[in-house]
C-alpha positions in Angstrom: 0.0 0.0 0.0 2.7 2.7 -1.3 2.1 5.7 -2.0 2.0 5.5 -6.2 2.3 8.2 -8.7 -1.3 8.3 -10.8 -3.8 8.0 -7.9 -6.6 10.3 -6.6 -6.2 12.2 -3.3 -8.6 14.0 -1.3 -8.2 17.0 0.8 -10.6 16.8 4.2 -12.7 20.0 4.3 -11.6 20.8 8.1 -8.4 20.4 7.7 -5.0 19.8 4.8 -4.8 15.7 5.5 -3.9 13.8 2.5 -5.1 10.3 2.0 -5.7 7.8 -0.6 -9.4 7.3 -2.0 -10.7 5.7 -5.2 -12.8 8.3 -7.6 -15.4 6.6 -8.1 -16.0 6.2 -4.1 -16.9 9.2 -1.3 -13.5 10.0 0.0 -11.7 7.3 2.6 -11.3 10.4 5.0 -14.1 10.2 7.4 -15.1 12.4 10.9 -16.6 10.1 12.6 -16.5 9.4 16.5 -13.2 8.1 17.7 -13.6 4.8 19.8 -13.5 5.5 23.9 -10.5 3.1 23.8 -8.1 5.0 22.6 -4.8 5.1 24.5 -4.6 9.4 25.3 -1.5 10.4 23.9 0.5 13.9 23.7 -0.5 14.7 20.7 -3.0 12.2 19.6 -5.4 9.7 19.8 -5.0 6.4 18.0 -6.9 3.5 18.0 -6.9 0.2 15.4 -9.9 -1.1 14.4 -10.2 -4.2 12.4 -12.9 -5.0 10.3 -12.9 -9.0 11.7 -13.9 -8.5 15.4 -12.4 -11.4 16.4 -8.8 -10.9 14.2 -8.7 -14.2 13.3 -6.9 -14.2 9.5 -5.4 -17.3 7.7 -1.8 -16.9 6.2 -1.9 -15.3 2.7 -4.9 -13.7 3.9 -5.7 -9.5 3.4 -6.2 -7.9 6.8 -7.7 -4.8 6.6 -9.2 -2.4 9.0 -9.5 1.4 9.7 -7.2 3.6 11.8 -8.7 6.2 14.0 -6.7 9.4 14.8 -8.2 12.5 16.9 -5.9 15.2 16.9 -5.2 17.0 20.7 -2.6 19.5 19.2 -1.8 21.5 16.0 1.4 19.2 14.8 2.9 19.0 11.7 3.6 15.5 10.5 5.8 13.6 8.1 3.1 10.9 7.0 1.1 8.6 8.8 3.0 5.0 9.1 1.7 1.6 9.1 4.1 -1.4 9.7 3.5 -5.1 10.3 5.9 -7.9 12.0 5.0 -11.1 14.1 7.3 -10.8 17.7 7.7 -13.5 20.6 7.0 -12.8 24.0 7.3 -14.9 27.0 9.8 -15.8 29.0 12.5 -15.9 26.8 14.4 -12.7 25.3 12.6 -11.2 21.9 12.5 -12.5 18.8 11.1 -10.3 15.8 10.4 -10.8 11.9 11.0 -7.7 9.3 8.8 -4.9 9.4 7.0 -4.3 6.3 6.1 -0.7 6.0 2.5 0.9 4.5 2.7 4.6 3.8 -1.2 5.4 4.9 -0.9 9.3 4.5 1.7 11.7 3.3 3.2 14.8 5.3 0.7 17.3 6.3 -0.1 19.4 9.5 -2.5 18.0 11.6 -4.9 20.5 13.4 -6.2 20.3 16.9 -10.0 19.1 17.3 -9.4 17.4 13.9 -11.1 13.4 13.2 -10.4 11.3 10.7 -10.7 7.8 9.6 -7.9 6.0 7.3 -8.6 2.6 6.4 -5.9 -0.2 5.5 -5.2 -3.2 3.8 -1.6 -5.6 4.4 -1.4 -8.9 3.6 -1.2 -11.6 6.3 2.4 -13.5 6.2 2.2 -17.3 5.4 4.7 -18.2 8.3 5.3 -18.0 11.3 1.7 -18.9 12.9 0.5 -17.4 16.2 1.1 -19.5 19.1 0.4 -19.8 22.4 2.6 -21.9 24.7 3.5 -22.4 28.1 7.4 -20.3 28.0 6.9 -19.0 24.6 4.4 -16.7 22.3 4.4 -15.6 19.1 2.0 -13.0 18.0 1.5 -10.7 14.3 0.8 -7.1 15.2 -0.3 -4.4 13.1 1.3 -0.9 14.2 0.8 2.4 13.5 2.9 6.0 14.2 2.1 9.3 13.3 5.2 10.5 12.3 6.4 14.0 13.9 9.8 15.2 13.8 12.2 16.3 16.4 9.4 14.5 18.7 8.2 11.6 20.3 5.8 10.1 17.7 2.1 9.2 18.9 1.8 5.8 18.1 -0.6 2.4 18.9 -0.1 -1.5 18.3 -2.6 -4.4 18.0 -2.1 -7.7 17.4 -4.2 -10.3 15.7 -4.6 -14.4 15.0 -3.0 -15.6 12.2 -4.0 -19.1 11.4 -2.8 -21.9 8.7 -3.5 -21.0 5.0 -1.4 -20.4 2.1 1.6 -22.7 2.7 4.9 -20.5 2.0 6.5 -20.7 -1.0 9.5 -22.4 0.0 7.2 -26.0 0.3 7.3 -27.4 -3.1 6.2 -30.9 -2.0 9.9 -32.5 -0.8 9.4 -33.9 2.7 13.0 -35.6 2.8 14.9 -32.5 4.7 13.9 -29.9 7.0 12.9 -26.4 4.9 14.1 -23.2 6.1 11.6 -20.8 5.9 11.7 -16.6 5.8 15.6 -16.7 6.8 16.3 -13.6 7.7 19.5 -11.9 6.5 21.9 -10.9 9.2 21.8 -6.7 9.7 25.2 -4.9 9.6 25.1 -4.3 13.4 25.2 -8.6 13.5 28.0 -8.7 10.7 29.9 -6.3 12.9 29.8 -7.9 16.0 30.7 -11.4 14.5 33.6 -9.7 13.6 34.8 -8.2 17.1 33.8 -11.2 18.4 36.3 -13.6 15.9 39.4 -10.9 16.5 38.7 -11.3 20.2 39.0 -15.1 20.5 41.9 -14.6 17.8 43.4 -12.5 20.2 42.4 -15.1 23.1 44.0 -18.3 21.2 47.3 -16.9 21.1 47.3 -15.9 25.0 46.0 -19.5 25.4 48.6 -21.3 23.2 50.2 -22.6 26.5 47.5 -23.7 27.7 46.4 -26.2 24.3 49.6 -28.3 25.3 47.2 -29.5 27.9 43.9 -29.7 26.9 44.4 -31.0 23.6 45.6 -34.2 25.1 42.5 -34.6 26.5 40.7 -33.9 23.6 42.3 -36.7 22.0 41.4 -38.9 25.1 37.4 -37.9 24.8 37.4 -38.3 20.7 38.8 -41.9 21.1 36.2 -42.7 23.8 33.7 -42.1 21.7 34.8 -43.7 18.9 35.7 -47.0 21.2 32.6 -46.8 22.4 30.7 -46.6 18.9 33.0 -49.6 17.9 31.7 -51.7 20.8 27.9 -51.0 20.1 28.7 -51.8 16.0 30.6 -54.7 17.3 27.0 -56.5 17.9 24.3 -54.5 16.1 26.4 -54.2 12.7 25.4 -51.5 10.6 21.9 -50.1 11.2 19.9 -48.3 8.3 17.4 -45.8 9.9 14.6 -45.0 7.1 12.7 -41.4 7.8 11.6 -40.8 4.6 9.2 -37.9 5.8 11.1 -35.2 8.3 8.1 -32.1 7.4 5.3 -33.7 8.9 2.1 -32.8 9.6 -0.4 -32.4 12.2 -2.4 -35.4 12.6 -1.1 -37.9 10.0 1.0 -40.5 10.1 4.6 -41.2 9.4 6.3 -43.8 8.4 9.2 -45.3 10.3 12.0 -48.4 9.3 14.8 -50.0 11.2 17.2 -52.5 9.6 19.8 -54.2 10.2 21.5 -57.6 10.7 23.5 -58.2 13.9 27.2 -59.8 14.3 26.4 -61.9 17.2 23.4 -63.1 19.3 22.2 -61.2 22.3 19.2 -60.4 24.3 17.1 -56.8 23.8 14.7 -55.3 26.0 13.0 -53.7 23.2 13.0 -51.9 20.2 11.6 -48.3 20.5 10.5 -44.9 19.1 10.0 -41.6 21.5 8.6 -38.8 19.9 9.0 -35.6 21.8 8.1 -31.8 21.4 9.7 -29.1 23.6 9.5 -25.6 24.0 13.3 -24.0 25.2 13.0 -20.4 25.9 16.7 -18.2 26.9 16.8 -14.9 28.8 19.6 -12.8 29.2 22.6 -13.3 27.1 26.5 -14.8 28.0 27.4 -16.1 31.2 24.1 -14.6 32.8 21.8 -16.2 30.4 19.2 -19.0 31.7 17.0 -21.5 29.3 13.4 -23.1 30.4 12.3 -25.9 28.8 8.8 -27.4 28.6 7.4 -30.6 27.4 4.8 -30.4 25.2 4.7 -34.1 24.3 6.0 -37.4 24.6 4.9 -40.4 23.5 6.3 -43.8 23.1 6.3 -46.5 20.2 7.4 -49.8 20.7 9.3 -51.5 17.0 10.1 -54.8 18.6 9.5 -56.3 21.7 11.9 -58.2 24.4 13.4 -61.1 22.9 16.4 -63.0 21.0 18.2 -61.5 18.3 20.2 -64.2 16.2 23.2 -63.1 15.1 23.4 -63.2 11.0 19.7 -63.1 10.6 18.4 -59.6 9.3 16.2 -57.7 11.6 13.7 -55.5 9.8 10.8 -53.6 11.7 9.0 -50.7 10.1 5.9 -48.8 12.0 3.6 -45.9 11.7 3.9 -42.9 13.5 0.7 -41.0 14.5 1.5 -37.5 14.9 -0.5 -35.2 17.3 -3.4 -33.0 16.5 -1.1 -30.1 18.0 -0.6 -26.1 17.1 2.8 -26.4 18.3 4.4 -25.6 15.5 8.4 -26.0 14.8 10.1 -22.8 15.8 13.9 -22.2 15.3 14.9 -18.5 16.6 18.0 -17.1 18.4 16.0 -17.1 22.0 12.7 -19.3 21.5 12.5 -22.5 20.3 10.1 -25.5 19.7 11.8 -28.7 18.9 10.3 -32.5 17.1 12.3 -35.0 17.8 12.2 -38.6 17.1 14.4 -40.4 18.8 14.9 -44.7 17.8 16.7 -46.5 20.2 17.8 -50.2 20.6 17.6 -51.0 24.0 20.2 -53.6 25.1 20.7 -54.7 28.5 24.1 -54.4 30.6 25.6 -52.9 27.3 25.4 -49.7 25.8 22.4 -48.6 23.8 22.2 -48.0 19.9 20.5 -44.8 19.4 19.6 -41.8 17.0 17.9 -38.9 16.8 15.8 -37.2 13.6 14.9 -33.6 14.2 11.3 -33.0 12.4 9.6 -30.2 11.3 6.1 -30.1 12.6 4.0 -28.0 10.5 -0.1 -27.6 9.8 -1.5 -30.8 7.9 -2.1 -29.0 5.2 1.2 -27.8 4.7 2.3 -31.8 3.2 -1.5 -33.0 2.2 -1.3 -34.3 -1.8 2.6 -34.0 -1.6 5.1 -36.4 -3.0 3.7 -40.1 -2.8 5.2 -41.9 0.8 6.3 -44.8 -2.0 8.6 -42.6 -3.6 10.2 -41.0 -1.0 10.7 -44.3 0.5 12.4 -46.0 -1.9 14.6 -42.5 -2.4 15.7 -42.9 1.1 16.0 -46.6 1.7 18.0 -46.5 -1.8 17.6 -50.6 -2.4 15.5 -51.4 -4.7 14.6 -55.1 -3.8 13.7 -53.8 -0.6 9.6 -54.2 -0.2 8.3 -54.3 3.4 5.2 -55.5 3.8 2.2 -53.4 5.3 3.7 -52.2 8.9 1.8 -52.7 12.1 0.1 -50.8 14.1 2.3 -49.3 16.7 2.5 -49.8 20.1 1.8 -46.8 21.8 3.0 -45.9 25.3 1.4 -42.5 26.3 4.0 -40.1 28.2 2.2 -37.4 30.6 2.9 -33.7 29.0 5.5 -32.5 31.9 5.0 -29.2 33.2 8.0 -27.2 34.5 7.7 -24.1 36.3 4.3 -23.7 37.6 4.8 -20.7 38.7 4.5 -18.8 35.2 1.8 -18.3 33.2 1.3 -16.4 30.1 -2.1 -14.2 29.6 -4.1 -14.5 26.8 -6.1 -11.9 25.3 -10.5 -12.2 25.2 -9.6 -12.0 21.5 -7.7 -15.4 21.4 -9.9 -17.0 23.6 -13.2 -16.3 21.8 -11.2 -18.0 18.5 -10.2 -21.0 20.7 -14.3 -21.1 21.6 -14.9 -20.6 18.3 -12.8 -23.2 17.0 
């Protein structure tokens, strides 16, 4: 909604306010009564009025509304602004998306006792969703600043719903690898500090030099620990093929999930399992004084194979499906606030240490992955052997966790607007 060479502008009969309006319409520039609401300001009144009463919008969605000024004092303004971003808030420190910017009204003066009425229009963003959690929130706000120089500038913010609906761009079907979404480029101010903060441990490693003659040794001692002890758990499992053909999931379907492998030697296993797990992780502060919550916001257990006898030389080949929960708890992966889907497969060996592995998923609304890439496909990309064909997979064995809650103590308020949606919904 620039301001574009070619269009019609109106100028308000009680005062020299400039605003957009289409000819063959009454002017956009109304006088009627400003809402009691309004937060009193210096200068001015504002108030944000959207046309949904419950601001509830779907991604790729137009929002529109009208913004209400009443004018306390003469001023002389640069133009009326209207921005949009979504922003966390919570416990954790701030996370923010760009600001897109709407010119609503050009630079004119602004008289005292003056009312007017300048409606809007922005599209909703696709992504990243509203959401509200137990550490962490994540809300899209619409803000609006009359701009006055050499002055603080009157100014109001709202915030609204946004809900799944257009999938972003970036999802062209492929399922196979997390998708980055809307990464934001790093601002100068972030390209700067990197820098100061790579000439200071430059300067760091050569004071420390002295001091590497003694903790690379035992560097060297941890990497071949872990490497002995990777060898010992190959020496009876062999090699294991993990097959997660789908890592963007979506709420409420199913996944696929396939273990093979063929063990060196017999031994006994308690079982064969799958934990899926979501968790919020929220950090305040930053350096040494910086703390992280976490929360659990599920967990949920699958059992592959039961207790028993594997033979050593005779494959071992389990495949389930996942059910994934009906959740809003959408994957989240900023600097401070994070929601993570994991699935972690484990083979669980007594008196012996345990084969295990971890897939990070990216949980994101069903509609997102519906009438994607056929599950066959992407399974016989992944599994990459073509005589491979497992028959239909079991149902799964499912071992409900209780969600955990940590720190009681905090709780985040939610607007009447939010909860009439929830009701709603």
């Amino acid at each position: 909604m620039g301001l574009n060479s070619g269009e019609a502008w109106s100028v308000a009969a009680s005062g020299p306010l400039l605003s957009r309006f289409n000819p063959d319409e009454t002017a956009v520039v109304s006088y009627s009564s400003i809402p009691k609401q309004a937060a009193t300001m210096a200068k001015c009144d504002i108030d944000i009025e959207f046309d949904q009463q419950a601001r509830t919008y779907y991604g790729g969605q137009s929002v529109t509304g009208t913004v209400h000024i009443q004018v306390n004092k003469d001023i002389t303004c640069n133009g009326i602004v209207l921005t949009s971003y979504w922003r966390t808030h919570g416990y954790g420190n701030r996370d923010q998306g760009d600001k897109i910017r709407y010119d609503l009204v050009e630079a004119t003066k602004l008289e005292a006792g003056q009312r007017l009425s300048v409606p809007f229009e922005i599209d909703a963003s696709c992504w990243p969703l509203s959401y509200h959690g137990h550490h962490i929130n994540l809300d899209h706000y619409v803000h609006v600043a009359v701009d006055v120089p050499w002055a603080i500038d009157p100014k109001q913010e709202e915030e609204y719903l946004l809900l799944p609906g257009t999938p972003p761009p970036e999802f062209d079907g492929a399922r196979h690898e997390v998708i980055q979404i809307e990464k934001r480029a790093p601002t100068d101010t972030g390209t700067i500090a990197k820098i100061c903060i790579a000439g200071a441990m430059l300067a760091m490693g050569f004071v420390l030099i002295p001091a590497a003659f003694i903790f690379v040794p035992i560097i060297i001692v941890f990497v071949g620990f872990v490497l002995g002890w990777q060898w010992l758990i190959a020496s009876r499992v062999g090699k294991v093929e993990l097959q997660v053909p789908h890592v963007v999931v979506g709420a409420g379907e199913e996944i696929p999930l396939g273990i093979r492998f063929t063990p060196k030697k017999t031994f006994r296993i308690n079982e064969i399992n799958a934990k899926l797990t979501a968790i919020e992780s929220a950090t305040s502060g930053s350096g040494t004084n910086s703390t992280t919550r976490r929360h659990t916001i599920h967990e949920e257990r699958f059992v592959l194979l039961d207790a028993g006898m594997l033979q050593g030389g005779v494959e071992v080949n389990e495949e389930v499906m996942i059910p994934m929960p009906d959740s809003n708890a959408w994957s989240l992966s900023e600097s401070d606030n994070k929601i993570t889907w994991v699935l972690e497969t484990r083979i669980d060996i007594p008196l012996f240490p345990d084969w295990k592995e971890s897939t990070t998923l990216q949980f994101v609304p069903r509609k997102f992955v519906d009438d994607t890439i056929p599950s066959a496909e992407l399974h016989e990309e992944v599994s990459g052997d073509d005589d491979y064909s497992a028959p239909p997979p079991p149902p799964a064995a499912s071992v409900p966790v209780e969600t955990a809650w940590q720190d009681d103590d905090y709780s985040e308020p939610t607007s009447a607007a939010y909860e009439q949606s929830a009701d709603n919904g």
